[in-house]
Structure formats: C-alpha cells, structure tokens
ChimeraX commands (.cxc) that place a marker at each C-alpha (Angstrom):
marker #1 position -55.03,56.80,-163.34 radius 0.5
marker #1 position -55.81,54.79,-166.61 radius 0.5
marker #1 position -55.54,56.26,-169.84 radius 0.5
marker #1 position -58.90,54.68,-171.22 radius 0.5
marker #1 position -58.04,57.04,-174.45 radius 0.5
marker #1 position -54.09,57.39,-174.91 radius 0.5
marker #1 position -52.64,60.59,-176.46 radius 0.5
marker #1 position -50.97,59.97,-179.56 radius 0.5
marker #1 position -49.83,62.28,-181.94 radius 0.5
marker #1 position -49.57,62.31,-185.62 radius 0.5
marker #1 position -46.47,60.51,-187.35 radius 0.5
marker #1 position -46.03,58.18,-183.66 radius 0.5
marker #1 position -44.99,54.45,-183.90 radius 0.5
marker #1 position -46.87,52.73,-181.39 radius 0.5
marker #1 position -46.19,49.82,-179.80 radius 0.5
marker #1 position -49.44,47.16,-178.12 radius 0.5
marker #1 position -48.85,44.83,-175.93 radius 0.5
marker #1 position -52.20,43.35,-175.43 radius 0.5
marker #1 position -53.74,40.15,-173.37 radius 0.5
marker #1 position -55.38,39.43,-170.38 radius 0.5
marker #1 position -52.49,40.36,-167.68 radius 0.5
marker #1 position -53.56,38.06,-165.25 radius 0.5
marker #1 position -51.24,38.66,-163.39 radius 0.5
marker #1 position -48.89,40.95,-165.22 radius 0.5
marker #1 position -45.57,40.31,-164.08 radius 0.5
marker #1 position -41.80,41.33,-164.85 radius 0.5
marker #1 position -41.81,38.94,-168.47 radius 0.5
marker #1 position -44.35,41.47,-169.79 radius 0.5
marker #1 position -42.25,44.67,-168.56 radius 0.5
marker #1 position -39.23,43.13,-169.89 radius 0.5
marker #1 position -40.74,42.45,-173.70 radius 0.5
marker #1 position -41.94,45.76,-173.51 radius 0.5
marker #1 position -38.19,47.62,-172.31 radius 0.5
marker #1 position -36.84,45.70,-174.97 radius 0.5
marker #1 position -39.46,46.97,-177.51 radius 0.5
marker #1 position -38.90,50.25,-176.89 radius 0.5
marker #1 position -35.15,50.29,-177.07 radius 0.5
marker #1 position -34.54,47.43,-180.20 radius 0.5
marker #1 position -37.88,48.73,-182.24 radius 0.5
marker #1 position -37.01,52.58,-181.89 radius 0.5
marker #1 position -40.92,52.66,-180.48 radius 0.5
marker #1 position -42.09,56.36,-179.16 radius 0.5
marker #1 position -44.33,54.73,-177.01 radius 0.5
marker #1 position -45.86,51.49,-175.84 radius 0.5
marker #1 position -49.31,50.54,-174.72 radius 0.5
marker #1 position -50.53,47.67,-172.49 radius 0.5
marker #1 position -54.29,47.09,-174.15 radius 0.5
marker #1 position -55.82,45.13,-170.95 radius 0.5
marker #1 position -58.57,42.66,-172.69 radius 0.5
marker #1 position -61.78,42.18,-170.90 radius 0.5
marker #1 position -61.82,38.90,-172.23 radius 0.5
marker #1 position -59.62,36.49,-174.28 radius 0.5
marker #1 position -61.75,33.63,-175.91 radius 0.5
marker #1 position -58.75,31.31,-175.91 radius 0.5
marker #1 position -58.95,30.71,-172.00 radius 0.5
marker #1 position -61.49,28.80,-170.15 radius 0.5
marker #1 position -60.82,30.84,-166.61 radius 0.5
marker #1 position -62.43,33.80,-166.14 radius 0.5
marker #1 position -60.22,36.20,-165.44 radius 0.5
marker #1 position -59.58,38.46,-162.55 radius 0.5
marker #1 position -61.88,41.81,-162.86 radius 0.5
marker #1 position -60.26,44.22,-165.33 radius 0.5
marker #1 position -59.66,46.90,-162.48 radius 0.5
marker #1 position -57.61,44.62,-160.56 radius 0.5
marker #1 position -55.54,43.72,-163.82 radius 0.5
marker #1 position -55.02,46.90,-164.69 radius 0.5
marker #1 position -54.06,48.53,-161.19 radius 0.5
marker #1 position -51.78,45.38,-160.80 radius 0.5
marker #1 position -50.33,46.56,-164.28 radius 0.5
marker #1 position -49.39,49.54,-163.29 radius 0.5
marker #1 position -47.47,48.36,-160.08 radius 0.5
marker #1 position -45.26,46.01,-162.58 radius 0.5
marker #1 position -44.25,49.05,-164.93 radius 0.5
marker #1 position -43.19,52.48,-164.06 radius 0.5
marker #1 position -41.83,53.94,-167.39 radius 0.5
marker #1 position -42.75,57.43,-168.94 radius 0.5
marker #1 position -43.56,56.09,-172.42 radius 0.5
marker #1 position -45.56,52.80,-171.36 radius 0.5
marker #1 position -49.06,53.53,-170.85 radius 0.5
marker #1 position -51.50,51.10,-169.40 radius 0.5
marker #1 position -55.46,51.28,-170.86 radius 0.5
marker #1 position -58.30,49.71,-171.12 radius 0.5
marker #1 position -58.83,50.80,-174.39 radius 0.5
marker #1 position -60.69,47.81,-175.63 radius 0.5
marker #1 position -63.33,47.92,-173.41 radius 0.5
marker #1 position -64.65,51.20,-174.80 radius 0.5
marker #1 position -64.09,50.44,-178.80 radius 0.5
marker #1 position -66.89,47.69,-178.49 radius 0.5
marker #1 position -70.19,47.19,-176.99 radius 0.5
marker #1 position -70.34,45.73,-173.50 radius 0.5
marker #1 position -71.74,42.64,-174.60 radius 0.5
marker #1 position -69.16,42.02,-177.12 radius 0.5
marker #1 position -66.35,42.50,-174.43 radius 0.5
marker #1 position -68.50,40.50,-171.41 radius 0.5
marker #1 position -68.25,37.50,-174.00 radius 0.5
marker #1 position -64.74,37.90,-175.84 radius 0.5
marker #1 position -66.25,37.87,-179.48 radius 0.5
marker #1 position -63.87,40.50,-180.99 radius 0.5
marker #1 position -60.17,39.87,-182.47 radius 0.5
marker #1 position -57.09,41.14,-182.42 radius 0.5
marker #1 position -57.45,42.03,-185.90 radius 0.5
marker #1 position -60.66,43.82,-184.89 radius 0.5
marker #1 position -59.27,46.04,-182.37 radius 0.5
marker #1 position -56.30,47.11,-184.58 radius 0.5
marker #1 position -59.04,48.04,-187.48 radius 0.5
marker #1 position -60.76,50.00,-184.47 radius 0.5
marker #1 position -57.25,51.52,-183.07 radius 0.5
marker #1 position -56.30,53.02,-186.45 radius 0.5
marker #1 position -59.78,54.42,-187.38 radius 0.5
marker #1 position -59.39,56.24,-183.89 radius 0.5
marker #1 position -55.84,57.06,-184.37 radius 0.5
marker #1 position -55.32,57.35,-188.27 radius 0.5
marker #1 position -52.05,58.89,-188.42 radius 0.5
marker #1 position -50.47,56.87,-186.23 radius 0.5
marker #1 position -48.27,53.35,-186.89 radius 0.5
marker #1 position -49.35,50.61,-184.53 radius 0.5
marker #1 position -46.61,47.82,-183.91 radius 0.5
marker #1 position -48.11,44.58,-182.54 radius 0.5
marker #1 position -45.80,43.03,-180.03 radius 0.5
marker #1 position -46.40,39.24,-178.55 radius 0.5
marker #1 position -44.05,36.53,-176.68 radius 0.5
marker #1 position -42.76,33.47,-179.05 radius 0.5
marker #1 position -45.68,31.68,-177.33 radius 0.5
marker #1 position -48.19,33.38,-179.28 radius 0.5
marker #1 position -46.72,32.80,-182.23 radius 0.5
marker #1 position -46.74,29.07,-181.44 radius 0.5
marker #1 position -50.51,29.18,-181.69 radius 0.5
marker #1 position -51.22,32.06,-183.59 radius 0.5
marker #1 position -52.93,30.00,-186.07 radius 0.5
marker #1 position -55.49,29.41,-183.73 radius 0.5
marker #1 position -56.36,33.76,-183.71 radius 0.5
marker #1 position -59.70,34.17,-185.58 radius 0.5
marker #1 position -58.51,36.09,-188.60 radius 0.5
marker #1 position -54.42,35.35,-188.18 radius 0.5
marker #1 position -53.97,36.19,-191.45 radius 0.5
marker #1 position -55.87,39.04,-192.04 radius 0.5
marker #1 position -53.52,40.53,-188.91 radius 0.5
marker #1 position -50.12,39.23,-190.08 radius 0.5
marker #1 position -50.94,40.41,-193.06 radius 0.5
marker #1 position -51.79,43.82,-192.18 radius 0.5
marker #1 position -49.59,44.84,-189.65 radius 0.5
marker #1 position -45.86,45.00,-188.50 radius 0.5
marker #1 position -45.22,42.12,-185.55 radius 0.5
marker #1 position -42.41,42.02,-183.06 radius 0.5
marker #1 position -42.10,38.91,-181.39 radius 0.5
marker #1 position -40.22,38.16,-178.11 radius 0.5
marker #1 position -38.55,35.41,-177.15 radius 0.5
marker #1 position -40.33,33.88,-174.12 radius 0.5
marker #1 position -39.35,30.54,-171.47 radius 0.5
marker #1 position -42.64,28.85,-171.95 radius 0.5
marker #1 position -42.36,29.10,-175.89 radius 0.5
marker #1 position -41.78,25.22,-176.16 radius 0.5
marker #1 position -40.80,24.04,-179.86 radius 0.5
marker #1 position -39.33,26.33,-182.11 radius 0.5
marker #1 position -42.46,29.10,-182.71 radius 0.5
marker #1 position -40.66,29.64,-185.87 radius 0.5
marker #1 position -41.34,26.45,-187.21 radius 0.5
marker #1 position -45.12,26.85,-186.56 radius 0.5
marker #1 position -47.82,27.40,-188.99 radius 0.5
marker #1 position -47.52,31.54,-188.94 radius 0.5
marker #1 position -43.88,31.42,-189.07 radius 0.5
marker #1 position -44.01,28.73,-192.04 radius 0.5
marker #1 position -47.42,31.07,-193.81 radius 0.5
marker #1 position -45.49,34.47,-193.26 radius 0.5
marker #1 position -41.64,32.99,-194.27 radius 0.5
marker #1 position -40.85,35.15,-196.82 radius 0.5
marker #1 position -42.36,38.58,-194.56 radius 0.5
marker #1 position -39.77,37.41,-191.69 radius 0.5
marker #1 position -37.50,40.53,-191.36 radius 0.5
marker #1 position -33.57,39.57,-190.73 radius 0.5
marker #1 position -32.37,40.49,-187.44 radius 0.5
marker #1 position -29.86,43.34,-188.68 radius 0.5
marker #1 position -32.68,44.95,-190.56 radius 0.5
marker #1 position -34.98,47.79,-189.06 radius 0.5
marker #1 position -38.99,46.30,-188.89 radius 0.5
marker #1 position -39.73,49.92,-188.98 radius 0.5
marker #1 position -38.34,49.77,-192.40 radius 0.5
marker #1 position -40.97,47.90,-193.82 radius 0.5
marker #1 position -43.86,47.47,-194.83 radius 0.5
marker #1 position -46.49,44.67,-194.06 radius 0.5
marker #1 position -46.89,41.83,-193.75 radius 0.5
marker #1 position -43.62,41.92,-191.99 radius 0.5
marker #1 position -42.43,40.57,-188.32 radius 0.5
marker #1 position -39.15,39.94,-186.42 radius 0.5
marker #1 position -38.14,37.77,-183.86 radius 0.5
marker #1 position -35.90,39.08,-181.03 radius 0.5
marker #1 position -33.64,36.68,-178.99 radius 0.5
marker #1 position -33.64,38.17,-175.50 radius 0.5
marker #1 position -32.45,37.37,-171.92 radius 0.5
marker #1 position -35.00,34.99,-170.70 radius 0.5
marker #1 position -36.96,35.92,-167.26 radius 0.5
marker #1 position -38.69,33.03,-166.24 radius 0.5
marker #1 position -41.89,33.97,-165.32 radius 0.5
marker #1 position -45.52,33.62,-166.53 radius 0.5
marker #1 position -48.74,34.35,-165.47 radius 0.5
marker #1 position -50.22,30.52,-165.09 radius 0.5
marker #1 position -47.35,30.15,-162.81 radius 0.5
marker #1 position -47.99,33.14,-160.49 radius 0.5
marker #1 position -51.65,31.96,-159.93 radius 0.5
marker #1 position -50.98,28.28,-159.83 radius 0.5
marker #1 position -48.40,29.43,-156.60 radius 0.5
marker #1 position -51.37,31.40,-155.27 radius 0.5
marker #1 position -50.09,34.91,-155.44 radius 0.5
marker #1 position -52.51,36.03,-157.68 radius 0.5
marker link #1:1,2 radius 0.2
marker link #1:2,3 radius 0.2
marker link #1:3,4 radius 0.2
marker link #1:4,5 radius 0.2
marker link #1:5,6 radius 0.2
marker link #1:6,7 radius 0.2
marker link #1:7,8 radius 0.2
marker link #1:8,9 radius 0.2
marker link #1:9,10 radius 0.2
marker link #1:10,11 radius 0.2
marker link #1:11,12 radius 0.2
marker link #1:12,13 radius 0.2
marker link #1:13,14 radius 0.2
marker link #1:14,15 radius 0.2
marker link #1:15,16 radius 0.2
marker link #1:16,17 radius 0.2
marker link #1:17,18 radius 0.2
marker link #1:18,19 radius 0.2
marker link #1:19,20 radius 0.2
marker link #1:20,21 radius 0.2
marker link #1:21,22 radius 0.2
marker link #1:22,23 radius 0.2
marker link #1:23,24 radius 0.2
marker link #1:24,25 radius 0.2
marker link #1:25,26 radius 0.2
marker link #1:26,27 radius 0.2
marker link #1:27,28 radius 0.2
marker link #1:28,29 radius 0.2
marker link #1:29,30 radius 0.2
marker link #1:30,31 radius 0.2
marker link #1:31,32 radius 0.2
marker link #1:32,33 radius 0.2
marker link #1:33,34 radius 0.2
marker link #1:34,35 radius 0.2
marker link #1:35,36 radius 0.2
marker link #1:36,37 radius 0.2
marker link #1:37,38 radius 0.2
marker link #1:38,39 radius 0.2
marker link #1:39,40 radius 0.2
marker link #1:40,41 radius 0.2
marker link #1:41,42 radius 0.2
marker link #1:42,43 radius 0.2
marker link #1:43,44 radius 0.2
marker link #1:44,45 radius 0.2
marker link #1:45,46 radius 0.2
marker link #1:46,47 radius 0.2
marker link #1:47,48 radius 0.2
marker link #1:48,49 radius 0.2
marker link #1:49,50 radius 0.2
marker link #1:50,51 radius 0.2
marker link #1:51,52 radius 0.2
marker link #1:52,53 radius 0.2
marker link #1:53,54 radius 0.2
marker link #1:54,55 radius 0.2
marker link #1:55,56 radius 0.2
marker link #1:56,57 radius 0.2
marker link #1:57,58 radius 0.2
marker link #1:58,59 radius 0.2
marker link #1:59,60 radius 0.2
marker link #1:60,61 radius 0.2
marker link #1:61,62 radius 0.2
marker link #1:62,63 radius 0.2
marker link #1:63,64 radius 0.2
marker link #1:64,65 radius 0.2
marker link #1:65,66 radius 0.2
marker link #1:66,67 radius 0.2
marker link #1:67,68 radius 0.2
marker link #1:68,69 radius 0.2
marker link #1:69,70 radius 0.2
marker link #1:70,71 radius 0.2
marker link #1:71,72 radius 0.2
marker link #1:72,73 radius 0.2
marker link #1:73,74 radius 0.2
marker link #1:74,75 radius 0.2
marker link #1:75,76 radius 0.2
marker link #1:76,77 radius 0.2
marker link #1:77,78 radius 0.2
marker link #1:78,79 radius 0.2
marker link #1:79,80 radius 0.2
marker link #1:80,81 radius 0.2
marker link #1:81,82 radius 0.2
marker link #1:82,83 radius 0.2
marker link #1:83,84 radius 0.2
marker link #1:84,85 radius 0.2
marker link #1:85,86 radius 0.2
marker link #1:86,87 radius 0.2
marker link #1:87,88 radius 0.2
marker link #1:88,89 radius 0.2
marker link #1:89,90 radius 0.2
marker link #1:90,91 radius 0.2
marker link #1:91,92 radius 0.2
marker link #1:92,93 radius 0.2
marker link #1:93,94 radius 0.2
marker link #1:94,95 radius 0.2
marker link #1:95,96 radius 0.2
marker link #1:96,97 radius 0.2
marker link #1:97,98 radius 0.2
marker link #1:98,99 radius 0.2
marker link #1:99,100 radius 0.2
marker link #1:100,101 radius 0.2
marker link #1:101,102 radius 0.2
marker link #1:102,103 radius 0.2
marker link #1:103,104 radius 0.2
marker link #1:104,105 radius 0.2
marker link #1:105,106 radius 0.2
marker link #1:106,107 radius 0.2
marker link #1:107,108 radius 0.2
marker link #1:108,109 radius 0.2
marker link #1:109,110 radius 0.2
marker link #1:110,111 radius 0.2
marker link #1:111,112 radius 0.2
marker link #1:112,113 radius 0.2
marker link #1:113,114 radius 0.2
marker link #1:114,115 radius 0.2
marker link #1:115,116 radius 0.2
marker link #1:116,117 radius 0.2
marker link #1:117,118 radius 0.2
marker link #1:118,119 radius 0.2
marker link #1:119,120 radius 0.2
marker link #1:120,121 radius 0.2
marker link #1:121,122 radius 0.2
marker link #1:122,123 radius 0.2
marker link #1:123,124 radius 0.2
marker link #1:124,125 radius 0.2
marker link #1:125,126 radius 0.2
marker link #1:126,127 radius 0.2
marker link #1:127,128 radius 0.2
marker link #1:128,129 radius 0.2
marker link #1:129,130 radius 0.2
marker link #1:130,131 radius 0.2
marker link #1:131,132 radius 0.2
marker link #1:132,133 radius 0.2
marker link #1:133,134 radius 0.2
marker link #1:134,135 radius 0.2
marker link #1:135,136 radius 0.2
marker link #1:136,137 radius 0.2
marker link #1:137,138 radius 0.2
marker link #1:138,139 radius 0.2
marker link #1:139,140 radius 0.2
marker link #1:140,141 radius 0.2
marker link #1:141,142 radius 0.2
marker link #1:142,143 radius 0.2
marker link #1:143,144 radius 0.2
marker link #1:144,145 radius 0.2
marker link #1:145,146 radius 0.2
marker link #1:146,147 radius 0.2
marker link #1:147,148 radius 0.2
marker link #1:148,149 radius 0.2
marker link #1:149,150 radius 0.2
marker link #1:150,151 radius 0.2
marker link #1:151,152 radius 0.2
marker link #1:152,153 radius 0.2
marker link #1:153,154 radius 0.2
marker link #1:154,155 radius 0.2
marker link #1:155,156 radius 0.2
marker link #1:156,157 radius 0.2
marker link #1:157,158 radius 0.2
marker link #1:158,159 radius 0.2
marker link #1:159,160 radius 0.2
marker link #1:160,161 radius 0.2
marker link #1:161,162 radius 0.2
marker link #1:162,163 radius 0.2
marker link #1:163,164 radius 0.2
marker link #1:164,165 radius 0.2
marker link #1:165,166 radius 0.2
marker link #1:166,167 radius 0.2
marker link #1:167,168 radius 0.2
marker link #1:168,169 radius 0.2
marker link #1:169,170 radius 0.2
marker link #1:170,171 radius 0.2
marker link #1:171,172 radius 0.2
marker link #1:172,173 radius 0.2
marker link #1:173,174 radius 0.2
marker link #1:174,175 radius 0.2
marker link #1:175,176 radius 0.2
marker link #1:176,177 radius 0.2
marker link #1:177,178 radius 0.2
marker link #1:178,179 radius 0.2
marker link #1:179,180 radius 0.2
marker link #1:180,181 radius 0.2
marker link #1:181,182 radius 0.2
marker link #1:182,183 radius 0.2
marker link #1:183,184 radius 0.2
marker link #1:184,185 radius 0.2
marker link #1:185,186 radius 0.2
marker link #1:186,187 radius 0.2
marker link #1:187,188 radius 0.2
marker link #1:188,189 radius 0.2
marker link #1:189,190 radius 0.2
marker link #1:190,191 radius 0.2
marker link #1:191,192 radius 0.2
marker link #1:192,193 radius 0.2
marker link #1:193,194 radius 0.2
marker link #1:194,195 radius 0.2
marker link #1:195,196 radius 0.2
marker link #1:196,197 radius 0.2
marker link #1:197,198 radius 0.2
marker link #1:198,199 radius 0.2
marker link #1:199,200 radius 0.2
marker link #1:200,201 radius 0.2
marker link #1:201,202 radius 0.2
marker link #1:202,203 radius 0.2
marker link #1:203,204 radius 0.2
view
C-alpha cells in the first residue's frame, strides 16, 4: 500500500530519496541502508517523481515505479510515496515544471516540525548545477551524498561542490550537527548498478 501522506512526528529527521525510479534497483536500497545507519536518520522516504524535466524518456507509469519500489526495499523505516504527485496540480506534475527546491518548501509547510535530509548519488552532484534553483536548495537544506559507479570525474570538483566548499561537512563530523547550507559526502561500497543499464538490458 503507498503511503501517499507519510506519518511523521514532531522532532523526526527525515531522510528523501527522490527521482524517477525507473527502475529502482539495489544502488538506491543500498544509499538509503547506508543513510539510515551513517546519518542517525529515523526514517527514510522514497519521493517517486511523476516527472523529472532533466530526461527526455518518458518514464514508466508512476504505479509501476512505485510497486517495483517496493519489491527492491523491505525495511520498517523506509517508506515509499508518491507524495509529489498530490503537493501540486496535475498539470504541473504531467509536465515536470516543479523543483526539488519546490517540493522541500511544500514538504516542510506540510510537515513543519520535522527535519528533512536530502539524500542523492555523487552523480547528482556532478550536475547539480543544472537543478533549477541549486542554490536556493543547497543553501537551505542539509545534503548527504553517496558515492555512486556512474559518478564519472570527481563530483567534488564540480560547480556545487566548488559553490558550497566551505558548507562541506568533514567526514568525522555529524551533518546532523549542523546547520545549512551544509552536505557530506560518504565513500561507500560500490554496487554497480543503475537504472539506464537495467532498461538498456531490457528488464525494465
């Protein structure tokens, strides 16, 4: 059953995972495991986006994604929810025109007592310059980034890295600690899988 409005109680750190999961596969359950235990997170939730403006393929329906998503992870505080379809109009959704940044002004207005955590692979931060209203986000919220396979160059030698130097929190230091703008990259065990991949082999 999907959670289109996750409890959350007052005082929670929150964790979102969010993106088109199309497929979902054992890379995104593996970010999110390691969220949980290295952040100190009390839960984690997948935000399955109608749309994503960045890709040219339409993906699969967002019922599919999301009953997919919940074959990949089975864990008591991960919830899966399509949460951003409901905080904007239809129309806005059908055609992708919201940001990140807009859905995390949306989430906290909803849920105002609650921290939200923004969590992403390395390859976002790559080209997180090319988010409409990067900055405003970094700025405003606590990041966790993941080290992914497909993250090419160094992602901390891109543009957001090189903006948001002096926010980047040492590894030995608790991101929960601060305050934004403030993000943390985590070296982890690399699986090697990715979502292009799974539908370029036809399993999706």
């Amino acid at each position: 059953m999907v959670q289109t409005w996750p409890i959350a109680c007052a005082g929670m750190v929150i964790g979102l995972l969010g993106g088109s999961f199309d497929p979902a596969h054992e890379g995104h359950a593996h970010i999110t495991r390691e969220a949980l235990k290295r952040l100190g997170l009390d839960r984690v939730w997948w935000l399955v986006t109608p749309a994503n403006p960045l890709k040219s393929r339409a993906p699969a329906t967002i019922a599919d994604r999301i009953a997919q998503s919940q074959t990949i992870i089975r864990h008591p505080k991960v919830v899966v929810t399509d949460i951003e379809k409901h905080l904007f109009g239809p129309a806005v959704c059908k055609n992708g025109f919201r940001t990140t940044f807009q859905t995390l002004s949306a989430l906290r207005k909803h849920y105002p007592k609650v921290t939200f955590v923004w969590l992403m692979g390395a390859d976002n931060l790559a080209q997180f310059h090319k988010w409409n209203q990067w900055e405003a986000l970094m700025g405003s919220t606590l990041i966790g980034v993941f080290a992914r396979p497909s993250m090419g160059p160094n992602p901390r030698l891109s543009l957001a890295a090189r903006r948001f130097a002096r926010a980047q929190v040492r590894p030995n230091a608790r991101l929960l600690h601060k305050k934004p703008a403030a993000w943390q990259f985590f070296n982890l065990p690399l699986i090697p899988q990715s979502s292009s991949a799974i539908r370029a082999a036809g399993r999706w």
